[in-house]
KEKOLNU-842375 format. One line per field, with one value per residue (C-alpha): residue number from 1; residue in three letters; chain; x negated, y, z. Coordinates in nm, 2 decimals, always signed. Each point is the difference from the previous one (the first is absolute). Example, Ala and Ser with C-alpha at 12.3 -4.5 7.8 and 13.67 -1.06 7.14 Angstrom:
# residues 2
nr <- [1_2] .
rest <- [Ala_Ser] .
kette <- [A_A] .
x <- [-1.23_-0.14] .
y <- [-0.45_+0.34] .
z <- [+0.78_-0.07] .
//
This chain:
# residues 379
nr <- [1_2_3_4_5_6_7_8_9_10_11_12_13_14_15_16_17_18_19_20_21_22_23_24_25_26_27_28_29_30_31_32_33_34_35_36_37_38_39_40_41_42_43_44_45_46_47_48_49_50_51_52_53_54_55_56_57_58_59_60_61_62_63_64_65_66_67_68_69_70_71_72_73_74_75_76_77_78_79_80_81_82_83_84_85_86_87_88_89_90_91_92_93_94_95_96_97_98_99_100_101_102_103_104_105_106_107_108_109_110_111_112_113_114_115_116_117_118_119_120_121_122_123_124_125_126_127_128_129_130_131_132_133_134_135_136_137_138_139_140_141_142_143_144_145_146_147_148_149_150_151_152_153_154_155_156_157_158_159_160_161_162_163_164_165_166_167_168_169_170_171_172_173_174_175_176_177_178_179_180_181_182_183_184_185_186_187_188_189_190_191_192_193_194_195_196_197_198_199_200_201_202_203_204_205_206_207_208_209_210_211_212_213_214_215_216_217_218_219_220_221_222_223_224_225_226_227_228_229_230_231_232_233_234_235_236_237_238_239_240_241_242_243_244_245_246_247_248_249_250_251_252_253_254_255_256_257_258_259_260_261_262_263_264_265_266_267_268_269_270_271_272_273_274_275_276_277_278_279_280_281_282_283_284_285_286_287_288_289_290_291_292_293_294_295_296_297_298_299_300_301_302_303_304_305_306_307_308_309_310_311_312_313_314_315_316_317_318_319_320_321_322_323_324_325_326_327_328_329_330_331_332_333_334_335_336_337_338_339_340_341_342_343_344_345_346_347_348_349_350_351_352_353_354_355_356_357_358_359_360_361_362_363_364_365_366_367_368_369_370_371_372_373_374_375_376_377_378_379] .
rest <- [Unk_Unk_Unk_Unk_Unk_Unk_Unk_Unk_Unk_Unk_Unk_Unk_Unk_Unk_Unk_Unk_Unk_Unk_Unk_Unk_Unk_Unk_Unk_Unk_Unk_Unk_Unk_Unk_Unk_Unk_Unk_Unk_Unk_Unk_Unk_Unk_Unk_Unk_Unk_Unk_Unk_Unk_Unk_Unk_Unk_Unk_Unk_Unk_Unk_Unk_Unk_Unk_Unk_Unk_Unk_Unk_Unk_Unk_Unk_Unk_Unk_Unk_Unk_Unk_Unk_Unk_Unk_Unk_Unk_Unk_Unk_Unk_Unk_Unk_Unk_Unk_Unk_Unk_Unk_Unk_Unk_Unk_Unk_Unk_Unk_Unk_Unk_Unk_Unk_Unk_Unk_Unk_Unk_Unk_Unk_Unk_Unk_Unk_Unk_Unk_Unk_Unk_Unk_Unk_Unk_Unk_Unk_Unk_Unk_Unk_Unk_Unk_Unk_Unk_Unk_Unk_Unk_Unk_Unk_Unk_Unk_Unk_Unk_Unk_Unk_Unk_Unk_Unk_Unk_Unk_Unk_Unk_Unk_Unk_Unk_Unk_Unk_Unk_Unk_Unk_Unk_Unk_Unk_Unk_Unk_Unk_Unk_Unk_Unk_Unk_Unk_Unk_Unk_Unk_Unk_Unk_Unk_Unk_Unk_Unk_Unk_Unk_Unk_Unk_Unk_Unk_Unk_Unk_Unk_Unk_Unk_Unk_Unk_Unk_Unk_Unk_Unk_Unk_Unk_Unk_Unk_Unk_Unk_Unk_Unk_Unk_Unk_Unk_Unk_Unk_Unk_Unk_Unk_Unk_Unk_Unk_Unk_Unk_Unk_Unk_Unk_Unk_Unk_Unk_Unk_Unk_Unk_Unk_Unk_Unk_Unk_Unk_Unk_Unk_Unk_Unk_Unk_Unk_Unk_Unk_Unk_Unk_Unk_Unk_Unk_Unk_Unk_Unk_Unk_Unk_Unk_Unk_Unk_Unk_Unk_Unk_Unk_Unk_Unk_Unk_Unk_Unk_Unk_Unk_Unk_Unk_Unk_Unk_Unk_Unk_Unk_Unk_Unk_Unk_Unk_Unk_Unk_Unk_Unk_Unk_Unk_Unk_Unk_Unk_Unk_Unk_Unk_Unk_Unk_Unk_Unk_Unk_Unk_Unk_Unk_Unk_Unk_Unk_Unk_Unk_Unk_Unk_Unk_Unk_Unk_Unk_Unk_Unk_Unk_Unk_Unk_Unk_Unk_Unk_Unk_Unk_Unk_Unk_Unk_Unk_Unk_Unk_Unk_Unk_Unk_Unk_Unk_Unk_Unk_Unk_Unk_Unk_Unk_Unk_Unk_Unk_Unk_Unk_Unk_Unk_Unk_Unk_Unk_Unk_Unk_Unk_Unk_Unk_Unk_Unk_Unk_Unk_Unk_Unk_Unk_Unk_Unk_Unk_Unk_Unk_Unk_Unk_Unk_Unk_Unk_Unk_Unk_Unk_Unk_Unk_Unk_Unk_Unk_Unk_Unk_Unk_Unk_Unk_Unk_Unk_Unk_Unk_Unk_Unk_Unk_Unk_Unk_Unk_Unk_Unk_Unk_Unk_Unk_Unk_Unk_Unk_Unk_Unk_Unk] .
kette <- [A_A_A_A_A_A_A_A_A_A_A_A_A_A_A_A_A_A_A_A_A_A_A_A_A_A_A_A_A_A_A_A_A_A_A_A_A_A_A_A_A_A_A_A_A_A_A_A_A_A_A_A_A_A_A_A_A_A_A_A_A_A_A_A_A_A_A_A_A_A_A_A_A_A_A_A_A_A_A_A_A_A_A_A_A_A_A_A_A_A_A_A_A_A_A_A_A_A_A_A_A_A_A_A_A_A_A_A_A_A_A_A_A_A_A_A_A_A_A_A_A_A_A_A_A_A_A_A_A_A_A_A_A_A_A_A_A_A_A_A_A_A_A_A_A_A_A_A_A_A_A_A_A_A_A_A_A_A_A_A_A_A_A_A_A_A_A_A_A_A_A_A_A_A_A_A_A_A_A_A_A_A_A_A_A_A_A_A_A_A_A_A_A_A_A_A_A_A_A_A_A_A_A_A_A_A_A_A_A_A_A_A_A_A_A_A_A_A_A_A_A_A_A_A_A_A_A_A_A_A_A_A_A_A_A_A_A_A_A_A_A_A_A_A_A_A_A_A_A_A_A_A_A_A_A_A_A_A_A_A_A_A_A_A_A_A_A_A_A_A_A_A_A_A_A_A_A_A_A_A_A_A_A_A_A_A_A_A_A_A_A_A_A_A_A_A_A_A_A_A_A_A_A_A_A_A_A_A_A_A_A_A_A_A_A_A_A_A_A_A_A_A_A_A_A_A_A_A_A_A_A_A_A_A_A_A_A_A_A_A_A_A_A_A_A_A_A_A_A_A_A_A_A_A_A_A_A_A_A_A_A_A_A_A_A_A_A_A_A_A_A_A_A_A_A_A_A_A_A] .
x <- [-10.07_+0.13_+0.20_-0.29_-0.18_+0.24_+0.08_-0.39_+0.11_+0.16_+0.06_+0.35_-0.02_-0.06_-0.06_-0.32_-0.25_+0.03_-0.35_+0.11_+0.38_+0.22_+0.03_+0.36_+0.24_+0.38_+0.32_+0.35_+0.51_+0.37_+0.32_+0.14_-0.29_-0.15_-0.40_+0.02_+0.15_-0.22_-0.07_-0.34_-0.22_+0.03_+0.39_-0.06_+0.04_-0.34_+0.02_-0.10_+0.31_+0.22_-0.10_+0.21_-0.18_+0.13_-0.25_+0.11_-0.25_-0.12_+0.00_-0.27_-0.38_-0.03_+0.33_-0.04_-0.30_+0.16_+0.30_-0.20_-0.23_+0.32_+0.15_-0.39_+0.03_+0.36_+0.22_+0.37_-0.04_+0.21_-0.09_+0.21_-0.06_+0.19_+0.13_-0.29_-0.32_-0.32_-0.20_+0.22_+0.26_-0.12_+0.08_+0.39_+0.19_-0.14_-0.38_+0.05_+0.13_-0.24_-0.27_+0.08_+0.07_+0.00_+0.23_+0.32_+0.06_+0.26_+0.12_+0.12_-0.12_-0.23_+0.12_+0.38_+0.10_+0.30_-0.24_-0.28_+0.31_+0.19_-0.27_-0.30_+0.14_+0.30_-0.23_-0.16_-0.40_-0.27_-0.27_+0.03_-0.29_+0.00_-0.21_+0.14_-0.20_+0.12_-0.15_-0.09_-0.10_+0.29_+0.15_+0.35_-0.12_-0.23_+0.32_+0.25_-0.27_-0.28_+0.30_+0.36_+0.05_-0.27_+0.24_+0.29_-0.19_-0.08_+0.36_+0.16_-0.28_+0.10_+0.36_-0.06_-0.21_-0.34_-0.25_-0.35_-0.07_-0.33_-0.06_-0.26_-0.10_-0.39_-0.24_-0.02_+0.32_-0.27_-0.02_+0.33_-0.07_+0.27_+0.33_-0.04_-0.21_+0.27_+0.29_-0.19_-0.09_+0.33_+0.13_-0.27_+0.11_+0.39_-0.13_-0.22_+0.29_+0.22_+0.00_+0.22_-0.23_-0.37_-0.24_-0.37_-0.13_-0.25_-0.23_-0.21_-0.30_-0.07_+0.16_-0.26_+0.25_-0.10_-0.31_-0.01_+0.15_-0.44_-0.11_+0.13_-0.14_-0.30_-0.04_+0.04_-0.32_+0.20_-0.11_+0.13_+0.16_+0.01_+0.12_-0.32_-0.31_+0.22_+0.00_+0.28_+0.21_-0.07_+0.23_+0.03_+0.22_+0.19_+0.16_+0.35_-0.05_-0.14_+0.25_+0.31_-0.17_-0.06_+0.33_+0.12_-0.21_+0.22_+0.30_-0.17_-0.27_+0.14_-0.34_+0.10_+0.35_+0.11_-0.29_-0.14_-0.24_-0.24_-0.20_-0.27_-0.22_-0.33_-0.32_-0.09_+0.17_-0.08_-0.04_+0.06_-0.34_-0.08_+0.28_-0.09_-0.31_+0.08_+0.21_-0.29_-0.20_+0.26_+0.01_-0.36_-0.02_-0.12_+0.15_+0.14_+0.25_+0.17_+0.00_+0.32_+0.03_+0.30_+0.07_+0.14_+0.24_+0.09_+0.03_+0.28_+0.18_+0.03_+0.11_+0.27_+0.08_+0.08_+0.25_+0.15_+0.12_+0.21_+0.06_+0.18_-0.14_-0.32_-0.04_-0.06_-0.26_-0.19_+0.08_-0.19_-0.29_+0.01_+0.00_-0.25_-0.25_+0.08_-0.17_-0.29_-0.04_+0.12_-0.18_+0.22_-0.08_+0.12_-0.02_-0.16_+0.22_-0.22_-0.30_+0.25_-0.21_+0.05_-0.20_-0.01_-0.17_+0.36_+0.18_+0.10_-0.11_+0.21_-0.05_-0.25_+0.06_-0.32_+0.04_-0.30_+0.15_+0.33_-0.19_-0.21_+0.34_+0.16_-0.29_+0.01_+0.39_+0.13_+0.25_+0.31_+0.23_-0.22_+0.20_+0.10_+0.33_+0.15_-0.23_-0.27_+0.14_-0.18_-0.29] .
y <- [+8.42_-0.01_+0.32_+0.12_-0.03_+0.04_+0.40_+0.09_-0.08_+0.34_+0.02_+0.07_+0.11_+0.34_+0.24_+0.17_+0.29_+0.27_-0.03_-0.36_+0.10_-0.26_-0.33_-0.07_-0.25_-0.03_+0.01_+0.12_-0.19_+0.17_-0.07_+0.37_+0.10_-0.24_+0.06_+0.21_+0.26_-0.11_+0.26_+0.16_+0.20_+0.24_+0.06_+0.15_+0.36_+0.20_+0.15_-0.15_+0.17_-0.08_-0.39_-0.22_-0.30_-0.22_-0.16_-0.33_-0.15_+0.39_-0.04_-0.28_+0.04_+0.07_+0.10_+0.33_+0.13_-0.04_+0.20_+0.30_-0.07_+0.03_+0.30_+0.21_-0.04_+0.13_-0.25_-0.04_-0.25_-0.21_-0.33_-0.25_-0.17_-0.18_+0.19_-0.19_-0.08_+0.03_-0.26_-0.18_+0.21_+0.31_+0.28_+0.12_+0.22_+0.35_-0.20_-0.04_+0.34_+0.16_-0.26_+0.17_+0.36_+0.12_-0.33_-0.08_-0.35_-0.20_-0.36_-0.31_-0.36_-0.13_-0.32_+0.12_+0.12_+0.16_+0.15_+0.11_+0.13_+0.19_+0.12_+0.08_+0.00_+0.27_+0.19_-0.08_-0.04_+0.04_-0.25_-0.21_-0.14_-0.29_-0.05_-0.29_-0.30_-0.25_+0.10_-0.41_-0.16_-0.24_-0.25_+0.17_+0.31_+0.01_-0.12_+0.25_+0.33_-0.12_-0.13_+0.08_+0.31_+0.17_-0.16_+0.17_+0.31_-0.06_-0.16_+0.37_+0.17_-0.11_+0.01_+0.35_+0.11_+0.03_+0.05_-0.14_-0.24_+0.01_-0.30_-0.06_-0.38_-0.13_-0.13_-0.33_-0.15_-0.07_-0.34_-0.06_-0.27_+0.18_+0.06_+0.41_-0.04_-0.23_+0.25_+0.35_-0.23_-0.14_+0.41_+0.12_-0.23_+0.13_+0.31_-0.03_-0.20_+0.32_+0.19_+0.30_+0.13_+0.09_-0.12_+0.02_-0.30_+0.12_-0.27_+0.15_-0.16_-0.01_+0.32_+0.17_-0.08_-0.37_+0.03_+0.19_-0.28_-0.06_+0.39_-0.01_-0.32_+0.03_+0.37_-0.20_-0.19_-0.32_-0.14_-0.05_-0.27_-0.16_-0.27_-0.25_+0.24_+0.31_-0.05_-0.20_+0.30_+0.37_+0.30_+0.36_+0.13_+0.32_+0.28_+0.04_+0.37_-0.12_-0.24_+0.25_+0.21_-0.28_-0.14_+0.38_+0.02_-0.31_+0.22_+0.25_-0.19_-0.22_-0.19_-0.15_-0.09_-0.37_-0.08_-0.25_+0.22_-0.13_+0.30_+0.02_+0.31_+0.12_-0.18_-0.37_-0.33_-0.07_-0.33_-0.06_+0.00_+0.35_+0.17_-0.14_+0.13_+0.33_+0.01_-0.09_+0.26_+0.28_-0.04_-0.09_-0.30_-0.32_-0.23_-0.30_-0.25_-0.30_-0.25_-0.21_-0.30_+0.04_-0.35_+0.13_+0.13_-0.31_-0.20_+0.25_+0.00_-0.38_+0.00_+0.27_-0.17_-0.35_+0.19_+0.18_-0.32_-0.10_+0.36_+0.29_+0.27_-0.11_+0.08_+0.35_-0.08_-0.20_+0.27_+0.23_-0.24_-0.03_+0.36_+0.06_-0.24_+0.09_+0.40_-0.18_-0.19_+0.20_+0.32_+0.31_+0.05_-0.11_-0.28_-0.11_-0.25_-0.11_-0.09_-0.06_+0.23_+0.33_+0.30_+0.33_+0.15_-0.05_+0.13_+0.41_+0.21_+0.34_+0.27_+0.20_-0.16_-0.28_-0.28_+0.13_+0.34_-0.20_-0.20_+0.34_+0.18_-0.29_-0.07_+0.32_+0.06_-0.35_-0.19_+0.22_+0.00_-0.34_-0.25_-0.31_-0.06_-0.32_-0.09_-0.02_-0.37_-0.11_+0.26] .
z <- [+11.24_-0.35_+0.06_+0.17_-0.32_-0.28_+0.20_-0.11_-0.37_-0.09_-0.36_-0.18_-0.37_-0.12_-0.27_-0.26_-0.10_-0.29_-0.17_-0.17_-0.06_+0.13_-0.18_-0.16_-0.15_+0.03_-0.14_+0.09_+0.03_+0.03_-0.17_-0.01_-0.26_-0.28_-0.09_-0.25_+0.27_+0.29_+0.23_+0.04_+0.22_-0.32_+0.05_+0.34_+0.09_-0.07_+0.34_+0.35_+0.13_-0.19_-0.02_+0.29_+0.17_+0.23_+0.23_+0.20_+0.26_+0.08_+0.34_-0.04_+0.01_-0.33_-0.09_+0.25_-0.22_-0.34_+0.14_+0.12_-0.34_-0.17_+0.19_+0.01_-0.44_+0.00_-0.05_+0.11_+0.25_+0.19_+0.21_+0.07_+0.35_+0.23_+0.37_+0.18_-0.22_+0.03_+0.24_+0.24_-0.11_+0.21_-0.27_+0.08_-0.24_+0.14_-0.01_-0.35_-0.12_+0.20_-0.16_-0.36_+0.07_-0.38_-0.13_+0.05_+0.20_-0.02_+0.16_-0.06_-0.09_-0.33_+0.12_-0.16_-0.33_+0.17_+0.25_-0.28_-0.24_+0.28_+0.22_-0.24_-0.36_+0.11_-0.25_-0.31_-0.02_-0.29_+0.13_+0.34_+0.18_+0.16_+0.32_+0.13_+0.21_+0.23_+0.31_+0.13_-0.32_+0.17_-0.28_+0.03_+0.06_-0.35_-0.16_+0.14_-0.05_-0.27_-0.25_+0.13_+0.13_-0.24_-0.31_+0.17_-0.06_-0.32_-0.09_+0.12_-0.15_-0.33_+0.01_+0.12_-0.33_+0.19_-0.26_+0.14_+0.37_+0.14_+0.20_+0.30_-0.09_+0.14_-0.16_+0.16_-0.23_-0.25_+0.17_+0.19_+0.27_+0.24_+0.02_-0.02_-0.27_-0.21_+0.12_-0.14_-0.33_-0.08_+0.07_-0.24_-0.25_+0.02_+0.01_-0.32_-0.20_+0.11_-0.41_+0.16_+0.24_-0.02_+0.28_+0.13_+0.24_+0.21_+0.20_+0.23_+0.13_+0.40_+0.21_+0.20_+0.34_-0.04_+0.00_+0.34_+0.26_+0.14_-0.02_+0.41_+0.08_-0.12_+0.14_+0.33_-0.07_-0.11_-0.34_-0.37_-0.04_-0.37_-0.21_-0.16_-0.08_+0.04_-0.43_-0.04_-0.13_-0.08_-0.09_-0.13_+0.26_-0.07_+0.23_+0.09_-0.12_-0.37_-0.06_+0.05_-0.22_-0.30_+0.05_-0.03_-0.32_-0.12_-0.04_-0.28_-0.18_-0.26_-0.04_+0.34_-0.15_-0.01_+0.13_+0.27_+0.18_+0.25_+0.16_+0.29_+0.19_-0.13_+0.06_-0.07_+0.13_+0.38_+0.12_+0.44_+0.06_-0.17_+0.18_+0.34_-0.11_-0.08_+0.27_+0.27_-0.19_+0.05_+0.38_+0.03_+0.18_-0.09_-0.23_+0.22_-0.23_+0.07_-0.32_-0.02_-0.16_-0.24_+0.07_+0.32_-0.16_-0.20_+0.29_+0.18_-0.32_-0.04_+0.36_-0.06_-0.35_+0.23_+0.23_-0.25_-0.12_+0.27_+0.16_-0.21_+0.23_-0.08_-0.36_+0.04_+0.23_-0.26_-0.30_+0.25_+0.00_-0.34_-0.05_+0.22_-0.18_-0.32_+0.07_+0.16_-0.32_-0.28_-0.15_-0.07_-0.35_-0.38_+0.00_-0.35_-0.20_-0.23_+0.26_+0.30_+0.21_+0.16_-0.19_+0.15_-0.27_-0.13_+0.31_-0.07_+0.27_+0.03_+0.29_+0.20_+0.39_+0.05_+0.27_+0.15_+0.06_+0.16_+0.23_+0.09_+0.09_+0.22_+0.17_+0.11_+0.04_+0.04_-0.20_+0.05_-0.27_-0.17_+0.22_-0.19_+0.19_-0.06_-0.31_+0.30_+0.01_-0.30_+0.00] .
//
């Protein structure tokens, strides 16, 4: 049951909307330059074209919109990606070229500094852009993808003279209870200690993708199933499309610079129960939801938590639970640190694509392209 339950929780963090510009606060670490030479988004070349970025993680969900963002402003592109990425490894060499027609792709390992230096950093690059996520949430996967292999990037990037690293964090490290959350944290602390290199954090709020996993069931006449009252938790959710674009933005405008960045999509914060609403509205049926005590969820958790104790191969299993929960629970805003409590009136919202115009296109066209892959675990 608890997976059951913890695959209606779709959230993963995400980005913000350009009519509150994007909050900020940052700093930057390298031994080849000291501070008073710190590179800036002001020493790159004025032109697009002439300006090199290296993307890693581009053949992610987000990572593959940031690329073509990238490539549609005129950049000199290149992504970095393994032979076989994307979900479950189904993207070959030929799949991936073909994915990024107007960049050039290259291959290799982020979890290698040999790999990273050979295979991507053959060239120099201006700015690289990190989309990296560990696909499970798994407690060695966050380590080896969150933290590791996104410092190899960043180790090359600065032996290589790279002047600026835009990095795809979330929003939800603003109160780490899980292992991802720690691993992105203690990168984004390397990353802000780094004095050689300039860098914007950008912490989306919800993707519009994980938000989608009832539009199907619910056009079958099941109901919507929540967490509590369906108010437990609330979000600004932002497009895939909006969020390549304000991470692209990241690479020319220096009030984004050094800067921790959470971002969401237009509109005001929506809670379960107003987009099960909205959702019922748009296909014109009834509303019909299914109120779950998050208690539930406790109890699956202690259980995991008590064989995790004596099994190894079950402590994924109970990070997943844990995960899970903590998106039923926790709202996808700033979270305030003076009151302790989330404030979306604090939460930047950036972009033109509204959840209600999403869930108006899938219901119609279906979830292609929105699958959640091996995250679907925890979601």
């Amino acid at each position: 049951m608890a997976a059951a339950l913890t695959s209606r929780v779709t959230l993963r963090a995400a980005p913000v909307v350009r009519g509150a510009k994007a909050s900020k606060a940052a700093a930057t670490t390298r031994p080849t330059r000291s501070l008073a030479t710190r590179a800036a988004i002001a020493d790159l070349p004025k032109e697009n074209k002439d300006t090199k970025v290296l993307v890693v993680g581009g053949t992610g969900y987000i990572g593959k919109f940031v690329v073509r963002e990238l490539c549609a402003q005129g950049y000199d592109v290149t992504a970095f990606v393994r032979e076989k990425s994307g979900i479950g490894g189904k993207t070959d060499a030929s799949g991936a070229k073909s994915m990024f027609p107007d960049a050039s792709v290259k291959f290799g390992s982020v979890g290698s500094v040999d790999s990273i230096r050979s295979g991507a950093f053959d060239s120099d690059y201006d700015v690289v852009v990190s989309c990296l996520a560990s696909r499970t949430g798994g407690i060695k996967d966050s380590w080896d993808v969150d933290y590791q292999a996104t410092k190899n990037v960043l180790d090359v990037a600065r032996e290589k003279g790279a002047k600026h690293f835009v990095l795809l964090s979330a929003i939800c490290v603003q109160k780490p209870l899980l292992t991802f959350q720690a691993a992105k944290l203690k990168f984004e602390e390397e990353l802000q200690s780094a004095t050689d290199i300039s860098h914007s954090i950008v912490r989306p709020t919800a993707f519009f993708k994980s938000l989608a996993g009832q539009v199907e069931s619910v056009q079958k006449g099941g109901p919507y199933v929540m967490f509590g009252d369906g108010q437990l938790a609330s979000c600004k959710p932002i497009s895939e499309r909006d969020l390549a674009k304000y991470m692209a933005e990241c690479i020319r405008d220096a009030s984004l610079e050094n800067k921790v960045l959470p971002i969401g999509g237009p509109g005001k914060a929506m809670s379960a129960l107003e987009q099960g609403t909205m959702l019922f509205d748009i296909l014109g049926m009834e509303p019909k939801f299914v109120k779950v005590p998050i208690e539930v969820m406790d109890g699956v958790i202690k259980i995991l938590d008590t064989f995790a104790g004596f099994f190894a191969n079950m402590r994924d299993a109970a990070e997943f639970g844990k995960i899970g929960r903590y998106y039923a629970a926790e709202s996808m805003l700033v979270l305030d640190s003076t009151t302790g409590e989330y404030d979306a009136s604090k939460t930047p919202s950036y972009g033109t694509d509204t959840l209600e115009a999403f869930f108006k296109k899938v219901s119609v066209e279906g979830l292609a392209g929105q699958e959640l892959g091996d995250q679907a675990v925890f979601k």
